[in-house]
C-alpha positions, 0 to 999 in steps of 0.5 A: 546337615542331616544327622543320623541318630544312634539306636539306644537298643543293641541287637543284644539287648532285651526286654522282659515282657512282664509289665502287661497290657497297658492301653491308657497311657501313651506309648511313650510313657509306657514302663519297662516290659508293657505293650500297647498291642499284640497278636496270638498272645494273652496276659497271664493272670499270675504275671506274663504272656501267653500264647493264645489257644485259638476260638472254637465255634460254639453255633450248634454243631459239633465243636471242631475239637470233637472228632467222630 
């Protein structure tokens, strides 16, 4: 007999984000709010996430954020 197991997380629940990035401990075994990977977002130097603002070439011609 093949039992289903139930979600312990609803639709309705959430989690705030506010515990960092932690890539020394195994994912489970991570507290409340870490993550173990991301994309387009960094940590907050004062707490939390941020969206990344994205890399600007630096190889000798004019930056992109430049316009002539």
């Amino acid at each position: 007999m093949v039992r289903k197991l139930r979600s312990r997380v609803r639709d309705n629940d959430y989690f705030q984000l506010t515990g960092g990035l932690n890539l020394a401990q195994a994912p489970l075994h991570l507290g409340p709010g870490e993550l173990i990977g991301c994309y387009n977002y960094e940590v907050r130097t004062l707490g939390g996430y941020q969206r990344f603002q994205g890399f600007e070439r630096l190889d000798g011609r004019t930056p992109p954020s430049i316009t002539p």
